[in-house]
C-alpha positions as CSV (number, residue, x, y, z in Angstrom):
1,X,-95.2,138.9,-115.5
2,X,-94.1,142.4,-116.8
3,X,-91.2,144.3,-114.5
4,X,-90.0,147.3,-114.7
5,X,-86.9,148.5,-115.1
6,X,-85.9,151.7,-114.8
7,X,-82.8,152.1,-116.3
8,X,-84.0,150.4,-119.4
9,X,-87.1,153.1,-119.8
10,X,-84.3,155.7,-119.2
11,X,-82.2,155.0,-121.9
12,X,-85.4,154.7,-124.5
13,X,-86.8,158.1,-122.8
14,X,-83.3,159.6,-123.7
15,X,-82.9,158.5,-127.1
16,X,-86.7,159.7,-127.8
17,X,-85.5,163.0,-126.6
18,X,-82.3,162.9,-128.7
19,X,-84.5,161.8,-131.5
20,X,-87.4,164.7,-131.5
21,X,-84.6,167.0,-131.2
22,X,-82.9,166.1,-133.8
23,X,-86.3,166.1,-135.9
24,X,-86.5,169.9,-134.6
25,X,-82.9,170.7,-135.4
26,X,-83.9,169.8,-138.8
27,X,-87.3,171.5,-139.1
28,X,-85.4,174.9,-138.2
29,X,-82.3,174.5,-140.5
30,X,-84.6,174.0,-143.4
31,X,-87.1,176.5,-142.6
32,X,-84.1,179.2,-142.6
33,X,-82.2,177.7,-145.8
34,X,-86.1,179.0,-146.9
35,X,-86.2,182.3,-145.4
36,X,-82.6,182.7,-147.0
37,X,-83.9,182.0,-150.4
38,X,-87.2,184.0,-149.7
39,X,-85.2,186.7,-148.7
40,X,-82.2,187.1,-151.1
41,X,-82.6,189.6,-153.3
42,X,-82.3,189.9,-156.8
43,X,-79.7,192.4,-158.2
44,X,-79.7,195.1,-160.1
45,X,-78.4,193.4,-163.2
46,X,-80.4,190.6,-163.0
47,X,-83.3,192.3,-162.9
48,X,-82.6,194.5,-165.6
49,X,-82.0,191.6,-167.3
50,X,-85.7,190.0,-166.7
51,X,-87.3,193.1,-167.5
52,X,-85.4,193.4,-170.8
53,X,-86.5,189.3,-171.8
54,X,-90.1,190.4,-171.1
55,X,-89.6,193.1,-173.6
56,X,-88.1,191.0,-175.8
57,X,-90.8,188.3,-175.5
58,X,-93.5,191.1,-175.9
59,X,-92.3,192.4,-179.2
60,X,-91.4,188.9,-180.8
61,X,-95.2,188.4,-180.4
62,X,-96.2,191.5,-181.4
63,X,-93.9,190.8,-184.5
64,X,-95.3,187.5,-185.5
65,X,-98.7,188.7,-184.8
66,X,-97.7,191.0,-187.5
67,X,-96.3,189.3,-190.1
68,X,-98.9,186.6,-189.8
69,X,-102.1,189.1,-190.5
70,X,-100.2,190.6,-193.5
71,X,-99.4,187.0,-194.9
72,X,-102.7,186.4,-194.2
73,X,-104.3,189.1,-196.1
74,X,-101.9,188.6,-199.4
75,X,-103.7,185.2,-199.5
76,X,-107.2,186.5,-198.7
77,X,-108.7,185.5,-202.1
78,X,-107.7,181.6,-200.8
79,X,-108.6,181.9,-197.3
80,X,-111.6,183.8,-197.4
81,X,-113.9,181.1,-197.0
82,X,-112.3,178.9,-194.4
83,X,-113.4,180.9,-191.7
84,X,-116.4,178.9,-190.6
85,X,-114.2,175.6,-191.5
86,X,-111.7,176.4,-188.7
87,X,-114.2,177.4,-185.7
88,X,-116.4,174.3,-186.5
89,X,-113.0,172.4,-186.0
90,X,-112.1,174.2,-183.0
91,X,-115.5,173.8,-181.5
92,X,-115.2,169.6,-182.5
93,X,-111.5,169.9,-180.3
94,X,-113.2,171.2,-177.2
95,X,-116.8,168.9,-177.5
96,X,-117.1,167.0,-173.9
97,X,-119.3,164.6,-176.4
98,X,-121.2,166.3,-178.7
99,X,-121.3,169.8,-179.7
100,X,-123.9,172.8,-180.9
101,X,-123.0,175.3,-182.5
102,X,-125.0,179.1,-183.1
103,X,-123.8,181.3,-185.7
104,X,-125.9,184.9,-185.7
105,X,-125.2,187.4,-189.0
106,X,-126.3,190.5,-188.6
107,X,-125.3,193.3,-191.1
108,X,-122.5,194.7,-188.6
109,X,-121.4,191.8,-186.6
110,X,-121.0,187.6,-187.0
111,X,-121.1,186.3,-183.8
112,X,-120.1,182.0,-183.7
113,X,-120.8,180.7,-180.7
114,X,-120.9,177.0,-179.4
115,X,-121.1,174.4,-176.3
116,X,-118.0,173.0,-176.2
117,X,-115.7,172.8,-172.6
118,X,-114.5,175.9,-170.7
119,X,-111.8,178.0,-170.7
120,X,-108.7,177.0,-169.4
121,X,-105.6,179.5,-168.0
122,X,-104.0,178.3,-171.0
123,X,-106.4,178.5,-173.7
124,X,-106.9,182.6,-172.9
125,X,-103.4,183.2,-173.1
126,X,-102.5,181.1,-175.9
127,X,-105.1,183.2,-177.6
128,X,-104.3,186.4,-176.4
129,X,-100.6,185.4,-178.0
130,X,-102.1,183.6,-180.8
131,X,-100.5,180.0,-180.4
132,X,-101.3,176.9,-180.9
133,X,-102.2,174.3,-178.3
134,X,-101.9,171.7,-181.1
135,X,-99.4,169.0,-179.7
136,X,-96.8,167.2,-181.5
137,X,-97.6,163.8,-181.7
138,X,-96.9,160.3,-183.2
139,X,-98.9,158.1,-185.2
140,X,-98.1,154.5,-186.5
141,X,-100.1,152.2,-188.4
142,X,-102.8,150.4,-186.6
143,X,-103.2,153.2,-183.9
144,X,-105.9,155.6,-183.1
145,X,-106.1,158.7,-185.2
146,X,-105.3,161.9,-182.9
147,X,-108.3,163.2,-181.9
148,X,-107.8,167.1,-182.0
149,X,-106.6,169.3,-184.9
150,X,-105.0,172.0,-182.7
151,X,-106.8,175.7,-181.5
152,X,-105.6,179.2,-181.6
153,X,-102.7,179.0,-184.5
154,X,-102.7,179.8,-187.6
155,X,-106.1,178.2,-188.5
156,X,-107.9,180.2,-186.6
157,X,-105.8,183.4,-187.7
158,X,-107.9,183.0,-191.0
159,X,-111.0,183.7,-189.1
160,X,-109.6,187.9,-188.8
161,X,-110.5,188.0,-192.5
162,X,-113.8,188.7,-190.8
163,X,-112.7,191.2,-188.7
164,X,-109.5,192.2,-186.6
165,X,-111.3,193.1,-183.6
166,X,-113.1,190.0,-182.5
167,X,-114.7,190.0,-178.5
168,X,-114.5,187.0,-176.9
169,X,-117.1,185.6,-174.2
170,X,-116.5,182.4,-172.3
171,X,-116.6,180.1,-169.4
172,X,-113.4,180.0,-167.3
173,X,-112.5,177.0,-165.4
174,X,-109.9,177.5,-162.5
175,X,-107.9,174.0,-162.6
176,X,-107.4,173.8,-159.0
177,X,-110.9,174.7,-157.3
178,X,-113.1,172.8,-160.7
179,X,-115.4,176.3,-160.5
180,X,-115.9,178.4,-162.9
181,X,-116.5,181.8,-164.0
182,X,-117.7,183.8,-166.7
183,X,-115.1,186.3,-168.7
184,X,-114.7,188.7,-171.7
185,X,-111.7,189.6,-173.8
186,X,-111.4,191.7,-176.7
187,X,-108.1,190.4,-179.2
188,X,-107.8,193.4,-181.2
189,X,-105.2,192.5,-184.5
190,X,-105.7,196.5,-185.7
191,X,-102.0,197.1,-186.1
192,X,-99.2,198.4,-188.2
193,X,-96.3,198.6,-186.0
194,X,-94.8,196.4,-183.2
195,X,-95.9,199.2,-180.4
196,X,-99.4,199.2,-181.2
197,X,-99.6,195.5,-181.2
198,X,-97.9,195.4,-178.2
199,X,-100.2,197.4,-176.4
200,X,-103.1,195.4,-178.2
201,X,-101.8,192.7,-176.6
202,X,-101.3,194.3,-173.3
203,X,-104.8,195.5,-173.1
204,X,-105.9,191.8,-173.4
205,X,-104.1,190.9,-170.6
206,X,-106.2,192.6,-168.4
207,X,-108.8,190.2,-168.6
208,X,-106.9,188.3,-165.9
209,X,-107.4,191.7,-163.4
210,X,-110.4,191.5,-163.6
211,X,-111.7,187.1,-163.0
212,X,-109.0,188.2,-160.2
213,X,-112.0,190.2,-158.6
214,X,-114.9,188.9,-157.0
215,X,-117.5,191.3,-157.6
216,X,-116.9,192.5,-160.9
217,X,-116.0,188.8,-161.8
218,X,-117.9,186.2,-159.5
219,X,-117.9,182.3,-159.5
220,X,-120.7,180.7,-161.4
221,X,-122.7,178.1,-158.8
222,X,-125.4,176.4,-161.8
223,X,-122.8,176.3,-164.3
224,X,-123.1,172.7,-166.4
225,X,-120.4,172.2,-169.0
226,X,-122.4,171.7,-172.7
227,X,-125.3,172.8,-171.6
228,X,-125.5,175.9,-173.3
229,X,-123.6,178.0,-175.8
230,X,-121.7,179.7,-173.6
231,X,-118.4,179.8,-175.8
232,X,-118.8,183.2,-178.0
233,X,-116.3,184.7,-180.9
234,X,-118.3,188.0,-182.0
235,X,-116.5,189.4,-185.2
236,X,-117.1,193.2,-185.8
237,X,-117.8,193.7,-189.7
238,X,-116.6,196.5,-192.1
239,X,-118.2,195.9,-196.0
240,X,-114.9,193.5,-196.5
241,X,-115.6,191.3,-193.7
242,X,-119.5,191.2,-194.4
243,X,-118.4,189.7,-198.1
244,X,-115.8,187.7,-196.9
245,X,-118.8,186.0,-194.0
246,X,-121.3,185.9,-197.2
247,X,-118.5,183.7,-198.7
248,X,-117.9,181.7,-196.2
249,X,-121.5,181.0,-195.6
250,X,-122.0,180.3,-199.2
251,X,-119.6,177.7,-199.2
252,X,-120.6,176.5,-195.7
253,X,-124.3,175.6,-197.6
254,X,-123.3,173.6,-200.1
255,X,-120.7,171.9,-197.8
256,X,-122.3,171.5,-194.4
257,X,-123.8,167.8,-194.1
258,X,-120.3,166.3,-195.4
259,X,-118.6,168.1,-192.7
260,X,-120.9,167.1,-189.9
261,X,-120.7,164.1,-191.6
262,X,-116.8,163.4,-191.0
263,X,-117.2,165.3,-187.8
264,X,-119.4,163.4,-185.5
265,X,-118.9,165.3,-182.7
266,X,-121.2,168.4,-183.8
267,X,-124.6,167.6,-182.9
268,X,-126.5,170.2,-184.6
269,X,-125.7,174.1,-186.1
270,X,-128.0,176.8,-186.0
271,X,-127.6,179.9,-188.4
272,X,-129.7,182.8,-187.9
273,X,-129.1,185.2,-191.2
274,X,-131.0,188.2,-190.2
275,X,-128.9,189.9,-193.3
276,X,-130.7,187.6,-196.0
277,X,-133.4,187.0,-193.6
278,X,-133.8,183.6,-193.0
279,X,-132.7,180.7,-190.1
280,X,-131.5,177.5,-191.2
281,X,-131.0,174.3,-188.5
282,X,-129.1,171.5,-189.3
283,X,-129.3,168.1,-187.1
284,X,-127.4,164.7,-187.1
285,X,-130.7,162.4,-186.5
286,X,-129.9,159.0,-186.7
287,X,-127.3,157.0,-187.6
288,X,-128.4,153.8,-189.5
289,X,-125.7,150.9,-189.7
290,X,-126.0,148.9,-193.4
291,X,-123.5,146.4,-192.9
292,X,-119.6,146.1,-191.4
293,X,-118.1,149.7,-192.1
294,X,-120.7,151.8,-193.7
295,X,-123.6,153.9,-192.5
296,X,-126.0,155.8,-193.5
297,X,-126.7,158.9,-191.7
298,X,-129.8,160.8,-191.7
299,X,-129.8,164.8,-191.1
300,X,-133.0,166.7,-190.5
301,X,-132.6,170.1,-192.1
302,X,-135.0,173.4,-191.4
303,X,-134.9,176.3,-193.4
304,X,-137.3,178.7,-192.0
305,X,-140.5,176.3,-191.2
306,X,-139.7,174.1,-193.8
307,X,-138.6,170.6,-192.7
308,X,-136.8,168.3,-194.6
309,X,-134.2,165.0,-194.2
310,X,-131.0,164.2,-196.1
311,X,-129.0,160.8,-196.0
312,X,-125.5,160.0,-196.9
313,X,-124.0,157.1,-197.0
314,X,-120.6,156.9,-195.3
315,X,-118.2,153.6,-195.6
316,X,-114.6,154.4,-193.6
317,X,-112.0,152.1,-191.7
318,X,-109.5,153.6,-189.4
319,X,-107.3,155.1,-192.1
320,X,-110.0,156.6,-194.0
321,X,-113.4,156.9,-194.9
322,X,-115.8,158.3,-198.1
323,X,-119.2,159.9,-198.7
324,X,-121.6,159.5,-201.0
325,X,-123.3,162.9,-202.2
326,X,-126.5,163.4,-204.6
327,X,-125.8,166.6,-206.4
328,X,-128.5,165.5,-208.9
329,X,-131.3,163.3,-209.6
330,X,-129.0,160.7,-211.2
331,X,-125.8,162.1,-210.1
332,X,-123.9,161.3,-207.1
333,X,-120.0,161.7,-206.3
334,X,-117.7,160.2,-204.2
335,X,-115.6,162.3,-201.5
């Protein structure tokens, strides 16, 4: 049978007391050691000093932005045509599974547009800066290849041999809420001194403004990630960057089905050439296995209303693999 006792439920009611106030002793010492920090104030020196780093960091990218477009156009005889090489690999990096890509030439502009993955915080300003989100990594024998080639570095620097001024449309995805919204950012490369690249750059930047605002910038509610191509890199051409796209397209013809060959990830690439007048389609359609590590795989390809398929055989491992191309009637290569 319980008894009370009175003294007993004393002493526990006064060691709970003792207890929540040391609890609240604690609460309020660390909630002014906040305030204190909140509150300090940074000096006059110090922030002098932050303002002069930001300057700094503003001018060493406006200096490498610099010296990268002038290496690149002392090598523009070899890197004309590897413009549409390095956004079909960029497109691959950001595939949730598989990829289409749209490329539209029109006698002023070449817009590439695919449906890869949003936008994240990073990738803008990683672009904006021009730098790479490739990761280091390592590889030993018997693991998996990596599965990305890096974005926004050097590679895709090649693809200003089209234009400097290239307007960016895209899907933004805020990492903490998973929504998304649209945006548009010109990266303008037109530049002969730091200054002006600087305030290129700086222009750019204001992109964040403006997803900051809700009307000019609202959330998307029916947005589904590869659904359409909502990824869009419109490249504004002078008569040099329409012959340097006619290049690159020329090349991409001949080269196209061994690409999406090695690059399973892009489903299909539509070109519409309203400058030569005419639209080409290219599809993976099936992928037949012969026997233990080779395959054949069968494209459909449309060229205007004309429909036609192509197969290549492909034997690889995990350290490498080769195609088989007809380039004549009795001629086929190895690659």
């Amino acid at each position: 049978m319980f008894k009370f006792n009175p003294l007993k439920n004393l002493v526990i009611s006064e060691k709970l007391v003792f207890f929540f106030i040391f609890l609240e002793f604690n609460a309020l010492h660390l909630q002014t050691q906040i305030k204190i920090k909140m509150e300090k104030k940074i000096g006059k020196t110090e922030l002098l000093a932050q303002e002069s780093c930001k300057r700094a960091q503003q001018r060493q990218i406006a200096i490498k932005l610099l010296d990268e477009m002038d290496k690149l156009y002392e090598r523009e005889a070899f890197s004309a045509r590897r413009w549409v090489w390095e956004l079909l690999q960029n497109a691959k990096d950001v595939a949730l599974d598989k990829v289409k890509v749209d490329i539209i030439f029109e006698p002023n502009s070449l817009e590439f547009k695919h449906s890869g993955k949003p936008f994240t915080l990073d990738n803008i300003v990683f672009l904006i800066n021009q730098t790479s989100s490739k990761e280091r990594v390592e590889f030993n024998v018997g693991k998996e290849m990596p599965q990305t080639t890096g974005k926004f570095g050097t590679g895709f620097l090649t693809t200003h041999l089209l234009s400097k001024i290239v307007l960016l449309n895209g899907i933004y995805e805020d990492k903490e809420t998973k929504k998304h919204k649209r945006f548009e950012v010109l990266l303008n490369r037109d530049a002969t001194t730091p200054e002006k690249m600087i305030e290129n750059v700086y222009e750019s930047f204001k992109v964040f403004e403006l997803m900051d605002d809700e009307e000019k910038c609202p959330y998307i509610d029916d947005y589904k990630v590869g659904e359409k191509c909502d990824t869009s890199f419109k490249y504004y051409l002078t008569d040099e960057g329409r012959k340097v796209a006619l290049e690159g397209l020329d090349d991409f013809y001949r080269s196209v089905l061994l690409t999406m060959a090695f690059l399973p990830q892009i489903e299909s690439i539509y070109i519409d050439n309203k400058f030569e007048n005419f639209t080409k389609f290219y599809k993976r359609k099936e992928v037949i296995n012969e026997e233990d590590e080779v395959e054949t795989i069968i494209f459909e390809i449309k060229t205007n209303d004309e429909v036609e398929e192509a197969r290549i055989p492909v034997a690889k491992n995990e350290f490498s693999a080769v195609a088989l191309i007809k380039v004549q009637e009795f001629l086929w290569i190895f690659l």
